[in-house]
C-alpha positions in Angstrom: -45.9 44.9 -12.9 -47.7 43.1 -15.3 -45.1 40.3 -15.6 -45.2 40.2 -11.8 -48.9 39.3 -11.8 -48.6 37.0 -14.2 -46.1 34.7 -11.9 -48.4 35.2 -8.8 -51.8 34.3 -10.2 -49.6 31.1 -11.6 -47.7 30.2 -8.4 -51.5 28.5 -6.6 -52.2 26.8 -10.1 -48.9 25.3 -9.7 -49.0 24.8 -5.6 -52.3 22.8 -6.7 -50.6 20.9 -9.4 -47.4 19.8 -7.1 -50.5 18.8 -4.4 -52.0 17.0 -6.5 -49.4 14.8 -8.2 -48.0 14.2 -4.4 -51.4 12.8 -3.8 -51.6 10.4 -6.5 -47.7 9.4 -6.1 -49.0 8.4 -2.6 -51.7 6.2 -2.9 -51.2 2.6 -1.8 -52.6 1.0 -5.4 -50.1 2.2 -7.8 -48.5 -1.0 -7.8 -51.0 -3.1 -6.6 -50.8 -7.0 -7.6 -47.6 -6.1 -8.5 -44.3 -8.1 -7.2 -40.8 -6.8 -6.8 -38.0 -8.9 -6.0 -35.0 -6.9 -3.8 -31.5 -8.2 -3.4 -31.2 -6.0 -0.3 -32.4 -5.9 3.2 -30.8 -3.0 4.3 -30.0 0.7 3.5 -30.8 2.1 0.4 -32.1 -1.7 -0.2 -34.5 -1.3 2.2 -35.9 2.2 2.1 -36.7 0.8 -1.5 -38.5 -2.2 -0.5 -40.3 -0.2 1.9 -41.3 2.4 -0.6 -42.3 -0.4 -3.5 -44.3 -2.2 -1.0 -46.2 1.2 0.8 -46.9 1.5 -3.3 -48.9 -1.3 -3.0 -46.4 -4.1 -4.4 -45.8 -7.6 -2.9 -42.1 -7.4 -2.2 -39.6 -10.1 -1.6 -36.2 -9.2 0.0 -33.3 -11.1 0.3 -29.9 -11.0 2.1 -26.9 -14.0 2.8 -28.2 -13.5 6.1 -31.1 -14.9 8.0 -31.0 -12.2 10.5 -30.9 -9.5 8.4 -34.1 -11.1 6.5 -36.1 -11.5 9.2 -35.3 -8.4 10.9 -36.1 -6.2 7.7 -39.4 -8.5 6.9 -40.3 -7.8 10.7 -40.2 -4.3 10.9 -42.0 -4.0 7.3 -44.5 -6.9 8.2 -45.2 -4.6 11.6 -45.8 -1.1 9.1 -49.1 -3.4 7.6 -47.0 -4.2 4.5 -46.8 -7.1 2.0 -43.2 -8.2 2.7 -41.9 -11.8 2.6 -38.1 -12.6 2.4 -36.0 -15.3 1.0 -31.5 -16.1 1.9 -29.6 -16.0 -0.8 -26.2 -15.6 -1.4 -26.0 -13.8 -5.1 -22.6 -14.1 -6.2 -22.8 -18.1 -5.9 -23.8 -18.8 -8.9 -26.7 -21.5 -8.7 -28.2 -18.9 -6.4 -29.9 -16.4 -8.7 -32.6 -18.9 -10.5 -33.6 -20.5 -7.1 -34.6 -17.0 -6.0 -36.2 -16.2 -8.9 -38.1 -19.2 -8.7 -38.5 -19.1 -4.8 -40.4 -15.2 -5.7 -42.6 -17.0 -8.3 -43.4 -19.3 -5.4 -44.6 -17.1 -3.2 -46.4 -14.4 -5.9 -46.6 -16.3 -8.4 -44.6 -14.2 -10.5 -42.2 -10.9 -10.8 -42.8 -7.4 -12.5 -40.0 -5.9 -10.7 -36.1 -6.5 -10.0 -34.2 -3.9 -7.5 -30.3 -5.0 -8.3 -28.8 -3.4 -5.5 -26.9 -5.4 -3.6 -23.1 -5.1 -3.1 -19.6 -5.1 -1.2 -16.5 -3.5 -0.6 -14.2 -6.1 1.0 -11.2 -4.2 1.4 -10.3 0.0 1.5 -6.8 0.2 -0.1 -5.3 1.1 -2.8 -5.7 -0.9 -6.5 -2.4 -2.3 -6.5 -2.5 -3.7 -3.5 -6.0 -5.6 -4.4 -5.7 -9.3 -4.3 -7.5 -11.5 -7.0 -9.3 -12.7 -4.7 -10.9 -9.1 -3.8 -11.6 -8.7 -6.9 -13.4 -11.8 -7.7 -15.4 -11.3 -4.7 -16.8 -7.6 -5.9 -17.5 -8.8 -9.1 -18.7 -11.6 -9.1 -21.7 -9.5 -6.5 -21.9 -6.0 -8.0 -21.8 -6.9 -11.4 -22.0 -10.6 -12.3 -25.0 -11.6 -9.6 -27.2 -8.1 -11.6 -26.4 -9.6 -14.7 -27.5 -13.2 -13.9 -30.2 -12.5 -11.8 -31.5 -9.8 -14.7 -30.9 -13.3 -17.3 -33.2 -15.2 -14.8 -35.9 -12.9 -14.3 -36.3 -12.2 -17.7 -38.8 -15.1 -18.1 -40.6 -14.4 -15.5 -41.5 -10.8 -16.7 -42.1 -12.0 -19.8 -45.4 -14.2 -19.1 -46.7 -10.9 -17.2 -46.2 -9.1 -20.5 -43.1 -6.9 -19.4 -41.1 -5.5 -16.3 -38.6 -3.1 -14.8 -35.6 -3.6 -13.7 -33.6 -1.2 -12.0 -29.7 -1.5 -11.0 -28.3 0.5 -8.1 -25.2 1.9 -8.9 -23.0 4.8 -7.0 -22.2 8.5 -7.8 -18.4 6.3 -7.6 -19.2 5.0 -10.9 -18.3 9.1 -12.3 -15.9 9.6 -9.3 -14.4 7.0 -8.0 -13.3 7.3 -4.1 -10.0 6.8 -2.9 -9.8 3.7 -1.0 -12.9 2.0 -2.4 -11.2 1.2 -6.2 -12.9 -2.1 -6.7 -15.9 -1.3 -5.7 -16.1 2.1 -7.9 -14.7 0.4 -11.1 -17.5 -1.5 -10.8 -19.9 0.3 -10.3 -18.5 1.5 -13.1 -19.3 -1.2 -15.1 -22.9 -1.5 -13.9 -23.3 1.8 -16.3 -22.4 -0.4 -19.0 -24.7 -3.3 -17.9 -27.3 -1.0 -18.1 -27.2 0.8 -21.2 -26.6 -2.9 -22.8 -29.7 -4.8 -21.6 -31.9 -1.8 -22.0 -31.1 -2.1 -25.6 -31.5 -5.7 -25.9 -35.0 -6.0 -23.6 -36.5 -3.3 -24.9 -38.4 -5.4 -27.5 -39.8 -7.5 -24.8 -41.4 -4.4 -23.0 -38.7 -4.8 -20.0 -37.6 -1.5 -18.8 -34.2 -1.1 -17.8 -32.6 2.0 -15.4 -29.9 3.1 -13.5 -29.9 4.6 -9.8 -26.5 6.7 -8.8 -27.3 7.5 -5.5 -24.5 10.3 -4.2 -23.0 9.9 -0.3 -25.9 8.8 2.1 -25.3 8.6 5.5 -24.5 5.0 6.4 -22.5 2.5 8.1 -21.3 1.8 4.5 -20.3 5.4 3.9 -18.4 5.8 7.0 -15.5 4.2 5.2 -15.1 7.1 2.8 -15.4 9.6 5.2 -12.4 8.4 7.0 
């Protein structure tokens, strides 16, 4: 009896806490004057840039594509958030310091990197993957993180430190059948990530790693059949 009123005098205190956190983690200045720097435009990619920028940050997407920039800048732009957007194509690699520079441009610097964008060319199995396949998924889901992370760096570093957070896939721990390019590296993005945390963590960068499980999108359709 006794333990029993102890758990219900405590379950308000902690209904009050929970309200209370949810408050703050709401509140449009937690990253104000802050800029973030997407390589996505849509999906995941995009319910993060929304979220960053609803936070309060100045966010700058990017996609190869011109549509899908100005239709993800559009529909932010119309929800009364700072949203600007640049075309880039990642895995060319000149690409990655014009963006940077492009986001200095506009914000005049970047606190934030979201290193999520990626493709899965072909659904097949790994022997039948042509060089060409795999130079194509890696030069986007793991060299274009690395390189854009190497060009950033800078930048963060004249605002006194960063974050930068790579978007990988719960693939990277078990790979699907079909997508083996795309999980081995995803794979790989686990090792990108423990490495450059190490080396940037002397400059106060942050570095983390999202493994987002099976989300219901156009992407994910290819597993499910």
């Amino acid at each position: 009896m006794q333990k029993a009123g102890l758990l219900g005098h405590c379950v308000p205190a902690w209904k009050s806490v929970r309200m209370m956190t949810s408050s703050r983690m709401t509140r449009r200045d937690l990253l104000a004057n802050k800029v973030s720097l997407s390589l996505s435009t849509h999906r995941i990619g995009f319910a993060i840039a929304r979220r960053l920028a609803q936070d309060g940050a100045h966010v700058v997407v990017n996609s190869w594509k011109q549509q899908n920039v100005d239709q993800a800048v559009a529909t932010l732009q119309g929800e009364g958030l700072s949203v600007t957007g640049t075309v880039c194509h990642v895995g060319k690699i000149e690409d990655p310091e014009w963006l940077v520079a492009t986001a200095v441009k506009l914000h005049g610097g970047i606190d934030i990197l979201v290193s999520n964008a990626a493709v899965s060319p072909v659904f097949g199995s790994l022997m039948d993957i042509t060089k060409e396949v795999w130079d194509k998924t890696l030069d986007i889901n793991v060299k274009a993180p690395a390189l854009v992370t190497k060009a950033v760096v800078p930048e963060m570093e004249k605002r006194g430190g960063g974050s930068v957070v790579i978007v990988a896939s719960i693939a990277a721990f078990s790979p699907s059948p079909g997508l083996s390019p795309y999980s081995v590296s995803k794979t790989a993005l686990l090792g990108l990530t423990k490495t450059l945390a190490i080396e940037l963590a002397p400059r106060n960068i942050r570095v983390n790693c999202l493994v987002p499980g099976l989300i219901k999108t156009s992407f994910s359709r290819m597993r499910k059949e």
